[in-house]
C-alpha positions as CSV (number, residue, x, y, z in Angstrom):
1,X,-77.4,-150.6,148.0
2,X,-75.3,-153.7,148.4
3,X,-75.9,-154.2,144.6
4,X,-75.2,-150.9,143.5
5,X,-71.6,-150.6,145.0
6,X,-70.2,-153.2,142.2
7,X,-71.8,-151.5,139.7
8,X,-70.5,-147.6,140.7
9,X,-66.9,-149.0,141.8
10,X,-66.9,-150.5,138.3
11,X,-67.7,-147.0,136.5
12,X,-65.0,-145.3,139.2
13,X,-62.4,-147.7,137.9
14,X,-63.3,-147.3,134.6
15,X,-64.1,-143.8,134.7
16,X,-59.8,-143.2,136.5
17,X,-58.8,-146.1,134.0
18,X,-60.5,-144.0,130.6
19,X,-58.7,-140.8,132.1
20,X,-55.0,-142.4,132.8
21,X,-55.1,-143.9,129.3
22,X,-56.5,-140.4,127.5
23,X,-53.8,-138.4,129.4
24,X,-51.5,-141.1,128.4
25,X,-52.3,-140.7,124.9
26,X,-52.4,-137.1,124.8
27,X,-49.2,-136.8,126.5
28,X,-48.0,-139.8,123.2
29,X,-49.5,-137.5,121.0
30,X,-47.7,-134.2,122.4
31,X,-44.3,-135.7,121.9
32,X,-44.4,-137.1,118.6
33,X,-45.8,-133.5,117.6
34,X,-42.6,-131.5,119.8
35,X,-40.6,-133.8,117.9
36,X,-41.9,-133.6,114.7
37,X,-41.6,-129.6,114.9
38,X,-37.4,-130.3,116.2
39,X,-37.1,-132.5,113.0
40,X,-38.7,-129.3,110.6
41,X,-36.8,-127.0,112.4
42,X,-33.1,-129.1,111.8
43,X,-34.7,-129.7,108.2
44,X,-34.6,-125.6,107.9
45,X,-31.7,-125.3,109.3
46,X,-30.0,-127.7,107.3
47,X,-31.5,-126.2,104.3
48,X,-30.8,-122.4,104.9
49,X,-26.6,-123.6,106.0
50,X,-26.7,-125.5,102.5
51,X,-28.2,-121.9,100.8
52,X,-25.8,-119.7,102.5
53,X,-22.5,-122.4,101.4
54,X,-23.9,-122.1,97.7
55,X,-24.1,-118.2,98.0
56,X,-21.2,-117.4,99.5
57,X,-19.4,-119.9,97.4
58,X,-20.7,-118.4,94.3
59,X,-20.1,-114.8,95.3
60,X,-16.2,-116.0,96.5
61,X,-15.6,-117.4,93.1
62,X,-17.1,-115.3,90.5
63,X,-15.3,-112.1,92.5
64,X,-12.0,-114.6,91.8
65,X,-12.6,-115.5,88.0
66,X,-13.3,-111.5,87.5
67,X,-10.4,-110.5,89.4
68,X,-8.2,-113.0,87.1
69,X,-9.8,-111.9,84.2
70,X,-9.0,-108.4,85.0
71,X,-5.2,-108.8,84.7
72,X,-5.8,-110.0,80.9
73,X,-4.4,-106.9,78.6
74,X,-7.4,-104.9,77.0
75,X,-9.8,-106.7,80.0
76,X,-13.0,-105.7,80.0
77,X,-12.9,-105.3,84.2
78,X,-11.3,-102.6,85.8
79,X,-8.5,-104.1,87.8
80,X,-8.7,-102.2,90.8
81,X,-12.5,-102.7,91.1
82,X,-12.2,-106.5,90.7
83,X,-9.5,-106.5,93.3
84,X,-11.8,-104.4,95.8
85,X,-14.5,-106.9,95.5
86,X,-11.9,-110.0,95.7
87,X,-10.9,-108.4,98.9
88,X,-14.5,-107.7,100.1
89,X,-15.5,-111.7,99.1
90,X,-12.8,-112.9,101.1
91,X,-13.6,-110.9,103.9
92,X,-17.1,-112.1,104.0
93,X,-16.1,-115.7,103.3
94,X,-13.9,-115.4,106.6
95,X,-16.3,-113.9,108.7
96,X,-18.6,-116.5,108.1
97,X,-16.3,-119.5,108.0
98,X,-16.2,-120.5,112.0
99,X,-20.2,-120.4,111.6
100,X,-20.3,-122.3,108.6
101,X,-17.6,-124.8,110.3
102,X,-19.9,-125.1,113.5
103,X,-23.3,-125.0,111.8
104,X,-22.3,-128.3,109.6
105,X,-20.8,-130.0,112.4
106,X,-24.3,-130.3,114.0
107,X,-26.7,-130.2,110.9
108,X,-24.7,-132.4,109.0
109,X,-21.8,-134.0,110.9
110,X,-18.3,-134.0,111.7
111,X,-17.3,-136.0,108.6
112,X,-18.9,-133.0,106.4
113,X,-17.1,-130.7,108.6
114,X,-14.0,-131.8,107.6
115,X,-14.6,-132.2,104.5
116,X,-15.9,-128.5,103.7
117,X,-12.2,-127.8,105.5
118,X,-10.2,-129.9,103.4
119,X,-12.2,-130.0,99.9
120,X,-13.3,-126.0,100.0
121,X,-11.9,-124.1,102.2
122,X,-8.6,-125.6,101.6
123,X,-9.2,-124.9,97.1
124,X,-10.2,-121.8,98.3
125,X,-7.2,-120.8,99.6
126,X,-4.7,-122.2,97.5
127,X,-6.4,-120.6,94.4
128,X,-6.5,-117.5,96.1
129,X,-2.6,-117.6,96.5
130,X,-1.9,-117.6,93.5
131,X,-4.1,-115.3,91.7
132,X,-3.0,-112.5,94.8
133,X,0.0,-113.6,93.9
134,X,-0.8,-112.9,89.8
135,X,-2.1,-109.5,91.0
136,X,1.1,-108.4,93.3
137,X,3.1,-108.6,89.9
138,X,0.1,-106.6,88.2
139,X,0.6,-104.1,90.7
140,X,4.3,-104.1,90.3
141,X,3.9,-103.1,87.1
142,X,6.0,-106.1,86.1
143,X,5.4,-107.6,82.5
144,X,2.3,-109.4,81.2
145,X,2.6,-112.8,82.2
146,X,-0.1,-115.7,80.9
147,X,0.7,-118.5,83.7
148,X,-0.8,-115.5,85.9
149,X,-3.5,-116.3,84.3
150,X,-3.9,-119.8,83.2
151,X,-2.5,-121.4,86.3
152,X,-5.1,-119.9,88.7
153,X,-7.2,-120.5,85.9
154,X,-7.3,-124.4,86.0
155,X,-7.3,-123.9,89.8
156,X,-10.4,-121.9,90.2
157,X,-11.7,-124.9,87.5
158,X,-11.3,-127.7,90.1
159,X,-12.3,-125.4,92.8
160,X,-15.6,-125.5,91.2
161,X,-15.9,-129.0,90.2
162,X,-15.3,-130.2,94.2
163,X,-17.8,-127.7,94.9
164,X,-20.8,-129.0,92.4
165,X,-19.3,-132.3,94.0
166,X,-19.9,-130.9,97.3
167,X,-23.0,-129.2,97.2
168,X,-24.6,-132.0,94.9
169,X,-24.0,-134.4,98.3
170,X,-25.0,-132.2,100.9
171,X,-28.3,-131.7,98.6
172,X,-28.4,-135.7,99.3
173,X,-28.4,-135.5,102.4
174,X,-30.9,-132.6,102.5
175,X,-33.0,-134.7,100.5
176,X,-33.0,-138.4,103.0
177,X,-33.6,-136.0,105.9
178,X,-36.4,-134.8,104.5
179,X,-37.9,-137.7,103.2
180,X,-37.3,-139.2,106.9
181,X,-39.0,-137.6,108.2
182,X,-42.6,-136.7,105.8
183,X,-42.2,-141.0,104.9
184,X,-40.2,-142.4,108.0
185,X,-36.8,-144.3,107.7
186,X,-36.7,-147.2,105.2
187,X,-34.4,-149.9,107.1
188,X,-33.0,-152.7,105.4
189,X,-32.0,-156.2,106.8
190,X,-28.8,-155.8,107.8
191,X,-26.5,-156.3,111.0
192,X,-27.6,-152.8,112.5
193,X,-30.4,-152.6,111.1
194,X,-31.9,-155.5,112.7
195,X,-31.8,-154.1,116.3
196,X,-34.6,-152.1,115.3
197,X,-36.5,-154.8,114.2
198,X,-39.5,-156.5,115.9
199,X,-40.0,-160.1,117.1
200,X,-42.6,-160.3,115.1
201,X,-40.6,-159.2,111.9
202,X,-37.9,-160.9,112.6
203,X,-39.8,-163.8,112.3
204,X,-40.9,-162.7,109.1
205,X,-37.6,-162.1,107.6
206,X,-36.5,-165.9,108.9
207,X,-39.3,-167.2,106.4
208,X,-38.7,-164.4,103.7
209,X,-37.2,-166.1,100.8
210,X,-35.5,-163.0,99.3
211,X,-34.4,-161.3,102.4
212,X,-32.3,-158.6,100.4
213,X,-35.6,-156.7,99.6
214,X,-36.8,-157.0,103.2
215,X,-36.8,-154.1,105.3
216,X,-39.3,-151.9,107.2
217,X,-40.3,-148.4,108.1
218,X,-39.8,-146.4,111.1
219,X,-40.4,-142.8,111.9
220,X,-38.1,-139.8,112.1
């Protein structure tokens, strides 16, 4: 008996050991896979707020280069149904604009918040000015006037060059987040970067001859 108590103590503490380190594992595994799912979901929800910018965008400006075009003598559009769906964009652009604000802010971040105020919004507005102002003197019934036209015109031109600018860089960012997170975070040897590093590769990039090209890969 005396010789069997080392032998079944053994298999107990090996037996609440095995367990611990399973449930330890399993709980490891559990967390990586909740935050794997947060990551897809902020992936989605990054790409649906960069969707709904480009669509509303798109609607907001072709509804202002019809409504210019409208004023044009002989125009092909009917004046007063380009201005109903001017009015109808803007509307919609409005409604959705403390969303849009808030839904970059924590997507994105603050700086892209800003910037959507100053580069879009902002363009937005200032072309909008002056082609209502173009269509006050069209319903005035004042004389054809081409700086109406031509002045909104080169407006609505840079409007949509700081968008493609826009949108092209918040498809960047779409794009890092998503490789992030399927092929982990490629870190490179620099100040901040190194506080991520291990002992053990920080050794490494002490005897690393070209430390430039040195870096390392973490997960999401």
């Amino acid at each position: 008996m005396a010789d069997l108590f080392p032998v079944l103590a053994g298999a107990i503490v090996t037996g609440v050991a095995g367990n611990y380190l399973v449930q330890r594992w399993q709980l490891r595994t559990w967390r990586i896979q909740q935050r794997q799912i947060g990551y897809q979901t902020e992936l989605e929800e990054l790409k649906k707020l960069l969707d709904d910018i480009t669509q509303k965008s798109a609607d907001r400006l072709r509804s202002m280069r019809r409504l210019v075009s409208s004023m044009a003598p002989n125009a092909v559009w009917s004046f007063n149904d380009a201005l109903k769906s001017y009015q109808d964009q803007v509307a919609s652009w409005n409604t959705a604009l403390a969303s849009l604000f808030v839904r970059i802010r924590l997507t994105a971040n603050y700086r892209w918040s800003i910037r959507f105020e100053e580069e879009i919004h902002a363009s937005f507005r200032e072309a909008g000015a002056l082609i209502e102002q173009g269509a006050r003197h069209r319903q005035g019934g004042g004389p054809f006037i081409w700086s109406d036209l031509s002045e909104p015109s080169r407006k609505l031109d840079g409007l949509q060059t700081l968008l493609s600018l826009f949108l092209h860089d918040l498809t960047d960012v779409v794009e890092r987040r998503r490789e992030e997170i399927y092929f982990g975070r490629k870190i490179n040897v620099t100040h901040e970067g190194l506080s991520e590093y291990s002992l053990f590769e920080l050794v490494h990039v002490t005897l690393t001859t070209d430390v430039s090209s040195f870096y390392v890969i973490r997960s999401a």
